[in-house]
Structure formats: structure tokens, C-alpha cells
C-alpha positions in Angstrom: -62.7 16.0 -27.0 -63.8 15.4 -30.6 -62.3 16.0 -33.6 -65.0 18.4 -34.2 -64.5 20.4 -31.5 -61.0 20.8 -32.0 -61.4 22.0 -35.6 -63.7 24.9 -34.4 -61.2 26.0 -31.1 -58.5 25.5 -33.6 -60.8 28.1 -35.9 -62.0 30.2 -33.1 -58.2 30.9 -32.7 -57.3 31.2 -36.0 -59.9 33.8 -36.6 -59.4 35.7 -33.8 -55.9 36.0 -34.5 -56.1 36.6 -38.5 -59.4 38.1 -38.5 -58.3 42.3 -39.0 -55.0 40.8 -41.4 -57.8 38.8 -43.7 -60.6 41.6 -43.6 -57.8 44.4 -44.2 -56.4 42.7 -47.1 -59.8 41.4 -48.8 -60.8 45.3 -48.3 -57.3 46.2 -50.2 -57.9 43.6 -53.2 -61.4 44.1 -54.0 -61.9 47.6 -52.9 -65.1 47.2 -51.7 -66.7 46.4 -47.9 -69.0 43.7 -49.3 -66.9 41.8 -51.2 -64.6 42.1 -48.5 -67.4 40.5 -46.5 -67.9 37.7 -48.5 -63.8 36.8 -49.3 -63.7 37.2 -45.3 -65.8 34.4 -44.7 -64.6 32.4 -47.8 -61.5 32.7 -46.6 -62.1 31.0 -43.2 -64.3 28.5 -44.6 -61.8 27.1 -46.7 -59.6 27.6 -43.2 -62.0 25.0 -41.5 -62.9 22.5 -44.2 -59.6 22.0 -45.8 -57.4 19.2 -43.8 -54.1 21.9 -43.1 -51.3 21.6 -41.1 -48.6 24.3 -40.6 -45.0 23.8 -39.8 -45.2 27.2 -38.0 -47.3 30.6 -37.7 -45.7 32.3 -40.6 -46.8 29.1 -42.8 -50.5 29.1 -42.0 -50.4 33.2 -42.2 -49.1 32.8 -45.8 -51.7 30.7 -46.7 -54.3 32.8 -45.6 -52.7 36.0 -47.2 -52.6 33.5 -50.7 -56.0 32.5 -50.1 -57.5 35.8 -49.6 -55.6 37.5 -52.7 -56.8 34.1 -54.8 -60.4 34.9 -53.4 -60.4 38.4 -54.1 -59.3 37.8 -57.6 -61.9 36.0 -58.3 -64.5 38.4 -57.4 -62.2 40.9 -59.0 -62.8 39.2 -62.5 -66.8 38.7 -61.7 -69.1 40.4 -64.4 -70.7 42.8 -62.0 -67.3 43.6 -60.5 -66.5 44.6 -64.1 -69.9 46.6 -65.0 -70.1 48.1 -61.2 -69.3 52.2 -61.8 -67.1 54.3 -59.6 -70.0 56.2 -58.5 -71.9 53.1 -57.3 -68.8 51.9 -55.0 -68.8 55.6 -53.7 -71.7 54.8 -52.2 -70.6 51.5 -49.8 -69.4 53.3 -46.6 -66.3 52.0 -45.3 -66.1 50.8 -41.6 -62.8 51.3 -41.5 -62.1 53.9 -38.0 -59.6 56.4 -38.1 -58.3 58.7 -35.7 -57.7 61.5 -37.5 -59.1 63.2 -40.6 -55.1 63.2 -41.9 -55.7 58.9 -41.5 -59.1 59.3 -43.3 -57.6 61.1 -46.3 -54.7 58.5 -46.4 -56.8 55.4 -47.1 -58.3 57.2 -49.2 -55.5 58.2 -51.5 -54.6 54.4 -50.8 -58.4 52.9 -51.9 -57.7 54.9 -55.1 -54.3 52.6 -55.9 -54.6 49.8 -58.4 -54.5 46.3 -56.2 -50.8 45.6 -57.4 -49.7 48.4 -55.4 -52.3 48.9 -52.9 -52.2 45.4 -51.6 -48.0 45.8 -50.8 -49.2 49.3 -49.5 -51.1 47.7 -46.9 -49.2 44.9 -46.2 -45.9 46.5 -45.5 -47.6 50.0 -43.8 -51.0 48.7 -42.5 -49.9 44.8 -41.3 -46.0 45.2 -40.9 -45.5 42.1 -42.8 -41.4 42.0 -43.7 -40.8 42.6 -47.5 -39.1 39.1 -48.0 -42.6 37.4 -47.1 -44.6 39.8 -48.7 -42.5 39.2 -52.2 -42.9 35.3 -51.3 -46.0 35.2 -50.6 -46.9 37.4 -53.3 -44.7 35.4 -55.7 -42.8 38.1 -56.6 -38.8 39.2 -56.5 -38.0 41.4 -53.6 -36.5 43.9 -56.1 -40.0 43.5 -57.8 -42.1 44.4 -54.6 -39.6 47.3 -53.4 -40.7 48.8 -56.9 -44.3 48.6 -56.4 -43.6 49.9 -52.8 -41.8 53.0 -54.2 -44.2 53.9 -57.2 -47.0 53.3 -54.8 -45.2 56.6 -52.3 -45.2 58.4 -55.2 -48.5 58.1 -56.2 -49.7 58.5 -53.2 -47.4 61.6 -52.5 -48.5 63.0 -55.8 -52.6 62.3 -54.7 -52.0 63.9 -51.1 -50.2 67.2 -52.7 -52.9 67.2 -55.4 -55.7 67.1 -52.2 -53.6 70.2 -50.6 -52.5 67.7 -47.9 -49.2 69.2 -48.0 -47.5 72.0 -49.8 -45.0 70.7 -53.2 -41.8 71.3 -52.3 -39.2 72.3 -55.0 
């Protein structure tokens, strides 16, 4: 077997095991399907022409959380990222499925977040990454994440009461 061919099982694998984790997160930092799209496959093309080697799982999903976020960044400071209006990103569908109008709303109140706090949103509720690798990887103290975690639940309490989601309590 060549070299070649081991580099594209080895990414075959890679993608099929990453792929949801990568797309999820791109779709939490830029906040929009086709950049989302494009850091996807930016992501895994670094993936296959970079020389990498892993001690372990949790290594190589690390670096393809940091490359993502560092991706996603980029686009994020783009000129047309910058100039594109609210109403124009209103208008990319997202292909995200739900199974229930109550999960529908939720992303929703989640899309609306700023990235520091959407992208430990979906980390922690969406991917079940632990908080100690989340703070790592985001380079962050734990105490640090736990307070984005926490304002983020109250934003997003504060948007689903102000939908009618559910009635204030006192």
C-alpha cells in the first residue's frame, strides 16, 4: 500500500468520524451554512496535507476543534463577513434537522449568541465535550468557560421567555 493511499483511508476515517463535530462547530463560529461549508473543507484539507501525528484521539480532536475556530475566525474578520446585514444571513436556510419545533426554536435562540458563548454552548450541549478540554482547547481557564456557560443559560433563558417558550417564573 502507498503512502498515498494511507493518507486518504487515514482521511476517509478521520472525516467520517469528525465530520458532524467540524461542520457543527464551523456552523457555531461563523453563523452561517456557507461559510460553514467552506471552513468544513478547509478544515480537512489542512487535515490531509499537513504531516500530523497524534499521541491519541483526544489530541487529533483538539486540533481539529483549534483548526476550525482559527478558520472560522478568519472568515469572521473577512470584509464581506463584516458588510453582510442580518437580513441577508436570514436568508441562508439552515440544514440543520430537528425533531421538534421546541429544538428548532432552541438553535435558534442559540444562532442569535455571540461566538464566545455560542461556540461553549455547542460544544458542551451539542458535542458533550468535557469542560476541562473545552477550556484547553479553547485556551481558556475552566472558571473562565463555566462563566460563559452560565451567561450563555441566561441569555438564552431570557430569549426563550421573551419568544413565550415558557412562562417567567417569579
Amino acid at each position: 500500500m502507498t503512502n498515498q493511499t494511507s493518507n486518504t483511508d487515514d482521511l476517509t476515517a478521520v472525516i467520517g468520524r469528525y465530520r458532524e463535530l467540524v461542520y457543527g462547530l464551523a456552523l457555531a463560529e461563523t453563523n452561517c451554512r456557507a461559510d460553514a461549508d467552506d471552513v468544513y473543507q478547509e478544515v480537512f484539507l489542512l487535515y490531509y496535507t499537513k504531516d500530523l501525528t497524534f499521541t491519541d484521539e483526544k489530541a487529533r480532536r483538539s486540533w481539529l476543534i483549534r483548526a476550525c475556530i482559527n478558520i472560522s475566525h478568519t472568515y469572521n474578520k473577512s470584509s464581506w463577513y463584516k458588510r453582510r446585514s442580518d437580513e441577508e444571513m436570514d436568508e441562508i436556510p439552515d440544514e440543520r434537522s430537528y425533531n421538534t419545533p421546541a429544538e428548532q426554536e432552541m438553535w435558534q435562540a442559540v444562532k442569535s449568541l455571540k461566538p464566545k458563548y455560542r461556540v461553549p454552548v455547542y460544544m458542551y450541549y451539542f458535542e458533550g465535550i468535557p469542560p476541562a478540554e473545552i477550556a484547553e482547547t479553547l485556551g481558556i481557564s475552566a472558571g473562565a468557560l463555566g462563566m460563559r456557560l452560565s451567561r450563555a443559560r441566561k441569555l438564552l433563558k431570557d430569549k426563550m421567555r421573551e419568544s413565550g417558550y415558557f412562562e417567567k417564573t417569579v
